[in-house]
C-alpha positions as CSV (number, residue, x, y, z in Angstrom):
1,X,64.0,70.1,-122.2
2,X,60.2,70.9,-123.7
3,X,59.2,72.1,-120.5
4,X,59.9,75.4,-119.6
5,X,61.1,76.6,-116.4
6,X,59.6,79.5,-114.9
7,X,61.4,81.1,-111.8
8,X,59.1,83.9,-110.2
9,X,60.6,86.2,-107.0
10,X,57.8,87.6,-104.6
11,X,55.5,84.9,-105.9
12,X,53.7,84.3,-102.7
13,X,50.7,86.7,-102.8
14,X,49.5,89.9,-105.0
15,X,50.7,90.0,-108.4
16,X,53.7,87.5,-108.2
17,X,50.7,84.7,-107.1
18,X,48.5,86.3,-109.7
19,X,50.9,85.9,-112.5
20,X,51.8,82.0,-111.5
21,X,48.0,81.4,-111.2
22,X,47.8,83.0,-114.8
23,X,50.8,80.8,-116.3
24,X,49.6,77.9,-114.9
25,X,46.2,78.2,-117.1
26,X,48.3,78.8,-120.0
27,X,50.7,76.0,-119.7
28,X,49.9,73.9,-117.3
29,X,53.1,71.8,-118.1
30,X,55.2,74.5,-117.0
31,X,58.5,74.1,-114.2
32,X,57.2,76.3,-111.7
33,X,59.7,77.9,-109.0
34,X,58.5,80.3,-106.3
35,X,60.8,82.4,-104.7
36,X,59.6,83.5,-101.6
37,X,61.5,85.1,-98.2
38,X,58.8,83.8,-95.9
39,X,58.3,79.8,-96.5
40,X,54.7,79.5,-94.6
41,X,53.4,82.0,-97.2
42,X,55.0,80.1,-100.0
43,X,53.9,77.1,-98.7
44,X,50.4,78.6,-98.4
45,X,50.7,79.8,-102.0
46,X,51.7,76.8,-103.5
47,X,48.6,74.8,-101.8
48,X,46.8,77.7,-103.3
49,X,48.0,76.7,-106.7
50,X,47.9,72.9,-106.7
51,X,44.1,73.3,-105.8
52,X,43.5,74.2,-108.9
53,X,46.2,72.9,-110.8
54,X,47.0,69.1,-108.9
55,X,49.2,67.8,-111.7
56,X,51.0,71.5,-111.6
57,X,55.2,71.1,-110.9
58,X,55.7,73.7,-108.3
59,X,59.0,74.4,-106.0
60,X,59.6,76.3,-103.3
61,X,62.9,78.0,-103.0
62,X,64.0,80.4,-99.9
63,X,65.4,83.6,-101.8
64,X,65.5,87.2,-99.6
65,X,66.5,89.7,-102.3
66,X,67.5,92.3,-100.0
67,X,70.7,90.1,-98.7
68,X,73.3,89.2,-101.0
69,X,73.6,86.0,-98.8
70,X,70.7,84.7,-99.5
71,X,70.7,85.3,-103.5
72,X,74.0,83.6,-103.8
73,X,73.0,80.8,-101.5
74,X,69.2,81.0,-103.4
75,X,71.4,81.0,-106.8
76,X,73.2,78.1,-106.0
77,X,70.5,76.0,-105.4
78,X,68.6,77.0,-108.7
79,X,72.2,75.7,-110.6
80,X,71.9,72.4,-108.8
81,X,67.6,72.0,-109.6
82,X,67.7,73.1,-113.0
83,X,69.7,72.7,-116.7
84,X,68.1,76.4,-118.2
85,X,65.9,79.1,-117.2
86,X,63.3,80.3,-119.4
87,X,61.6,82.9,-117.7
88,X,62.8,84.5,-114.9
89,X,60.4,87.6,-113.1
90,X,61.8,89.7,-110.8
91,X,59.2,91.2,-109.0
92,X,59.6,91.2,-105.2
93,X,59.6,94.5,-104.1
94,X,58.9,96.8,-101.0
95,X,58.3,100.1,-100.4
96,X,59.0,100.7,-96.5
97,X,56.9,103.0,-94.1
98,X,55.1,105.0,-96.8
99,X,54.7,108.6,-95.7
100,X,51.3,109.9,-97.2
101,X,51.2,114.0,-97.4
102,X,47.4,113.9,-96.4
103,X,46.8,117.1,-97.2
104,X,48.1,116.7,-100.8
105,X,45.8,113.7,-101.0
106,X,42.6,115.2,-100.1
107,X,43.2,118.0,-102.5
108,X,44.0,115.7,-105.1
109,X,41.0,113.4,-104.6
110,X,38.4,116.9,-105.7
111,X,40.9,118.4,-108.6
112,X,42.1,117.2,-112.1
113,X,44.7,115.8,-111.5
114,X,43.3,112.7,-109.7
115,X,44.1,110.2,-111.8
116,X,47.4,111.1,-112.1
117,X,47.8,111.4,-108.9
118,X,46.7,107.8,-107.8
119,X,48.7,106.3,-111.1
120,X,52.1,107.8,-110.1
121,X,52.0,108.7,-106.4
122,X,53.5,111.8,-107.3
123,X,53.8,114.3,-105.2
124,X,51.9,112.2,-102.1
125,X,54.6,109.3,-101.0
126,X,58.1,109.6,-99.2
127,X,58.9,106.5,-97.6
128,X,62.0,106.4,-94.6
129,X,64.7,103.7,-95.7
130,X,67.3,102.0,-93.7
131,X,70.6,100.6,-94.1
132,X,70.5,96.2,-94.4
133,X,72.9,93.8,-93.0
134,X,75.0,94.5,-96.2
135,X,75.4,98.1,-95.6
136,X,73.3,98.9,-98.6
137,X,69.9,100.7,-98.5
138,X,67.4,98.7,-98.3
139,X,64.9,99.3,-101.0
140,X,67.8,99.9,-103.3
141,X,69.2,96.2,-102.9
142,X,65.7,94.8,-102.8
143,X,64.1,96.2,-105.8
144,X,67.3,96.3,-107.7
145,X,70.7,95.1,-106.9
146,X,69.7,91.7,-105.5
147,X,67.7,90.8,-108.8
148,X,70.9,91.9,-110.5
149,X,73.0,89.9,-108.7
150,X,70.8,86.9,-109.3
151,X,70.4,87.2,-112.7
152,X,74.9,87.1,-112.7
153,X,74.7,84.1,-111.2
154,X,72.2,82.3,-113.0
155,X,73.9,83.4,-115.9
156,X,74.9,80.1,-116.9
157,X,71.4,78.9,-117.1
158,X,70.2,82.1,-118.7
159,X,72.8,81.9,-121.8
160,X,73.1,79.0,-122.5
161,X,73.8,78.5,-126.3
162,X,70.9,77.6,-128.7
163,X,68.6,78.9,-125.9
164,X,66.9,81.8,-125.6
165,X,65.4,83.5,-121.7
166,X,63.8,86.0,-121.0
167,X,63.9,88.3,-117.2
168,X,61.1,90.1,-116.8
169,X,61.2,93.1,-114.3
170,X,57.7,94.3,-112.4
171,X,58.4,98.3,-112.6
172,X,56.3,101.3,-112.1
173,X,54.3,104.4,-113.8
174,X,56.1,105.2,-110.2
175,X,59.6,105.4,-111.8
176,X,60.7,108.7,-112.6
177,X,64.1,110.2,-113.9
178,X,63.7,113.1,-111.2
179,X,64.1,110.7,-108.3
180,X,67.0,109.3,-109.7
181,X,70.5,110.5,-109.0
182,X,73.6,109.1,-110.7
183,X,75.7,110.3,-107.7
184,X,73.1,108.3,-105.2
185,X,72.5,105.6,-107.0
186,X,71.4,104.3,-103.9
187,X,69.1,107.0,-102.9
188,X,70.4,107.2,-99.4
189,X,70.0,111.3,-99.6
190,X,66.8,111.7,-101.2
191,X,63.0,110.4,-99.9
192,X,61.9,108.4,-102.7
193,X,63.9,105.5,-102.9
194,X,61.1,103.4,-104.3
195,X,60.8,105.8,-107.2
196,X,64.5,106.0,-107.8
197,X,65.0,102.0,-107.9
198,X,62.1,101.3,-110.3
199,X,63.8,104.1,-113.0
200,X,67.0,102.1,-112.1
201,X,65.2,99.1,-113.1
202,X,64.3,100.6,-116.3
203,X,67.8,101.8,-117.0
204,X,69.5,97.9,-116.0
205,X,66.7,96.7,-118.3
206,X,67.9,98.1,-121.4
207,X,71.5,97.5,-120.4
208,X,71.0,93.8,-120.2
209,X,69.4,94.0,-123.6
210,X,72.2,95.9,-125.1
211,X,75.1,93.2,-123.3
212,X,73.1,90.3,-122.9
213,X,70.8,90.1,-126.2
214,X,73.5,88.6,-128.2
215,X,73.9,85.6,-125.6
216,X,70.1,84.8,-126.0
217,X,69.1,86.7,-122.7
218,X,66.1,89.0,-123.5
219,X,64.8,92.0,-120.7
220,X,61.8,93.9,-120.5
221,X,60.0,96.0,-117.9
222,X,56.0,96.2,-117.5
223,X,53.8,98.3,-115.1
224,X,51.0,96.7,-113.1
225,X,49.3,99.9,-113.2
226,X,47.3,100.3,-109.6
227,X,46.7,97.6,-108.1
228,X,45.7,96.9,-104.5
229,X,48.0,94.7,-102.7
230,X,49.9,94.2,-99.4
231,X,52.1,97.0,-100.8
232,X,49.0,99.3,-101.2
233,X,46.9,98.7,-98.6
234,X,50.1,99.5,-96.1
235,X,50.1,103.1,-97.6
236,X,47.1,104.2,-95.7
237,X,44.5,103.5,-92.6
238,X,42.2,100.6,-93.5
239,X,39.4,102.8,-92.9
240,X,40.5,105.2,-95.1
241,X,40.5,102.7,-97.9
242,X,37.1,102.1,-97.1
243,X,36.2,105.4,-98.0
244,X,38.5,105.4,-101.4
245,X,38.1,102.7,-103.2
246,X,34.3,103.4,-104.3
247,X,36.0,106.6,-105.8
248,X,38.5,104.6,-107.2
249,X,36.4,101.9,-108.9
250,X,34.2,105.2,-110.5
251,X,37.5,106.5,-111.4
252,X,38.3,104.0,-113.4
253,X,35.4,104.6,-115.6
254,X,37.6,107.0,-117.4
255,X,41.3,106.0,-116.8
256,X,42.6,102.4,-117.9
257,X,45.2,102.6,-115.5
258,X,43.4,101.1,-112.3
259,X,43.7,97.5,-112.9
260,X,43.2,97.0,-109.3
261,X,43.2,93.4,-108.7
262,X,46.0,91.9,-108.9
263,X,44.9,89.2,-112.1
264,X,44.4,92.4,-113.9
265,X,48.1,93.8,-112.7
266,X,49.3,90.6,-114.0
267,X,48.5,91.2,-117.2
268,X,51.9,92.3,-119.0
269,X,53.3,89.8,-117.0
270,X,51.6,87.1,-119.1
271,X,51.0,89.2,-122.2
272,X,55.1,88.5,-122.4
273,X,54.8,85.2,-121.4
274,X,53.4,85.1,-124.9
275,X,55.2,87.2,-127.4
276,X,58.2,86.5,-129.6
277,X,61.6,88.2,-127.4
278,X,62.9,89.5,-131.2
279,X,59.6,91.1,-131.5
280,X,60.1,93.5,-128.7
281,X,61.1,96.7,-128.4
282,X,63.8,97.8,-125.2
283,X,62.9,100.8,-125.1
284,X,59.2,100.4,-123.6
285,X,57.7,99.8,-120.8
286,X,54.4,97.1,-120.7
287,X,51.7,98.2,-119.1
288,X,48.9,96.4,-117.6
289,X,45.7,97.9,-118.4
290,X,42.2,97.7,-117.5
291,X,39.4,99.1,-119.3
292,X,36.1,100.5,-117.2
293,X,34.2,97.6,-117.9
294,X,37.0,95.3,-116.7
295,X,38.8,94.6,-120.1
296,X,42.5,93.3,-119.7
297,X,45.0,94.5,-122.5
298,X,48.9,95.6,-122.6
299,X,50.1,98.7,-124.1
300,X,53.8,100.0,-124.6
301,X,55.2,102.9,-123.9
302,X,58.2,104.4,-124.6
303,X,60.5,104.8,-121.8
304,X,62.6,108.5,-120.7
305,X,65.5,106.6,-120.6
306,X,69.1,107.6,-122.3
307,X,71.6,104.9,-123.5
308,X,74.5,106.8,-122.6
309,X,73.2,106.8,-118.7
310,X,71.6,103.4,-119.1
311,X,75.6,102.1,-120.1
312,X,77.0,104.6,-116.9
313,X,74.8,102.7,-114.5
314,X,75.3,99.2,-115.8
315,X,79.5,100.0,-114.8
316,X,78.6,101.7,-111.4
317,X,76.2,98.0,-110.9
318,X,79.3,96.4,-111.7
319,X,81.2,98.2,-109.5
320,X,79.2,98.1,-106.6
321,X,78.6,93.8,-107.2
322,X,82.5,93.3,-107.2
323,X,82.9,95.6,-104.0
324,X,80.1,93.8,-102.2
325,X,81.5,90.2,-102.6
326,X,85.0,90.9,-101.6
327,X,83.6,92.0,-98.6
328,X,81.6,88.9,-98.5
329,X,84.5,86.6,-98.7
């Protein structure tokens, strides 16, 4: 029971293998589970890992968090490996066919409000999303509601008593309270679903804190900050990159925001790894921040989030999960 067991979603490249590369330095007697959708990349990953950790314990599960299937047969399968959880990161994500406004873009790359701009996306990203095998939109049941139904099942090994876990949810400077709609919770009516499921992230984070502290399971939220991974680079031309990321690496001269690599994005991630769970504060978000000169640190910040709306959500989640699985069975 010494060892702890770390279960890490969308842990076969970017920041998910980042953060188990990082963990593995720290502890290298950790319980290491990757939960990938596509098994050659998780294989890859974990060949990755063991050649620089060979003595590092590290399986492979099959988990698509975008089918409730697939989390309750992924679930399963986690009950019968393990006795507890310690850690569990949700942070598989996707952000389908990006729409960049070019022209807001360009204007933003010569004004002040640059950094901003590349930090939040606002203003220069609609993406188109679709409907899943479910009949729930897609980014909403990826980002969100298929982490939350994991984290019901593996409930069990999550409170268990005397123990204390922690779920830790890879958010976004991206989230914002605008793009969220309490009467969409799915944002199938608006154009920014990936905005509107990190804020809903936020909110289910400080629910499960206000339900679940009390049982020994702890939640927080971090924010990479900009980092370039598969999820980036599909945002634009490569060429256009090209042309960017000089400006972007001068930028960052002057904002701490642009961790860029994906180590430096893991940052929070293992920051919390780290802390005391009593010693943290709901309310914030983590951020992962780099300074110019390519210093790692975590800062909180306090989150635009209400209680009240935070506890309305939680119900509508609770809703939606019982809905979903008598239509399963």
């Amino acid at each position: 029971d010494m060892e702890k067991v770390v279960v890490v979603t969308g842990a076969n490249s970017g920041i998910g293998l980042a953060l188990c590369e990082r963990l593995l330095m720290e502890d290298r007697h950790l319980r290491l589970c990757l939960a990938c959708r596509n098994m050659q990349r998780a294989e890859a990953a974990r060949s990755a890992l063991l050649a620089s950790h060979a003595d590092a314990r590290i399986d492979l599960l099959h988990l698509d968090v975008g089918s409730v299937r697939s989390v309750l047969t992924a679930a399963e399968e986690i009950r019968s490996r393990y006795n507890k959880i310690d850690f569990l990161y949700l942070n598989a994500g996707i952000m389908p066919n990006p729409q960049v406004n070019l022209k807001a873009l360009f204007r933003g790359l010569f004004s002040r409000k640059v950094i901003h701009m590349f930090a939040t996306a606002e203003g220069l990203l609609t993406q188109r999303d679709l409907l899943n095998s479910d009949g729930l939109q897609e980014v909403f049941a990826t980002n969100l509601f298929g982490h939350f139904i994991l984290i019901q099942e593996l409930e069990p090994l999550l409170c268990r008593a005397g123990h204390r876990s922690r779920v830790v949810w890879t958010s976004s400077s991206n989230a914002r309270r605008s793009a969220f709609s309490m009467e969409d919770i799915q944002h199938g009516n608006g154009t920014e679903p990936y905005s509107s499921s990190k804020y809903a992230s936020d909110m289910l984070s400080l629910a499960l804190n206000r339900h679940k502290n009390n049982q020994g399971l702890f939640s927080s939220v971090i924010c990479p900050g900009l980092v370039m991974t598969n999820l980036t680079y599909g945002i634009l031309p490569s060429f256009l990159w090209s042309l960017i990321m000089p400006i972007m690496y001068l930028i960052r001269l002057f904002t701490n925001t642009f961790t860029l690599t994906p180590y430096n994005g893991a940052e929070a991630l293992h920051w919390l790894f780290l802390q005391k769970p009593e010693s943290l504060d709901p309310r914030v978000k983590y951020h992962s921040l780099t300074s110019g000169f390519g210093t790692n640190y975590t800062q909180p910040q306090k989150m635009d989030i209400d209680e009240e709306m935070s506890e309305i959500f939680y119900s509508k989640l609770l809703e939606l999960e019982n809905t979903v699985r008598r239509r399963l069975s």
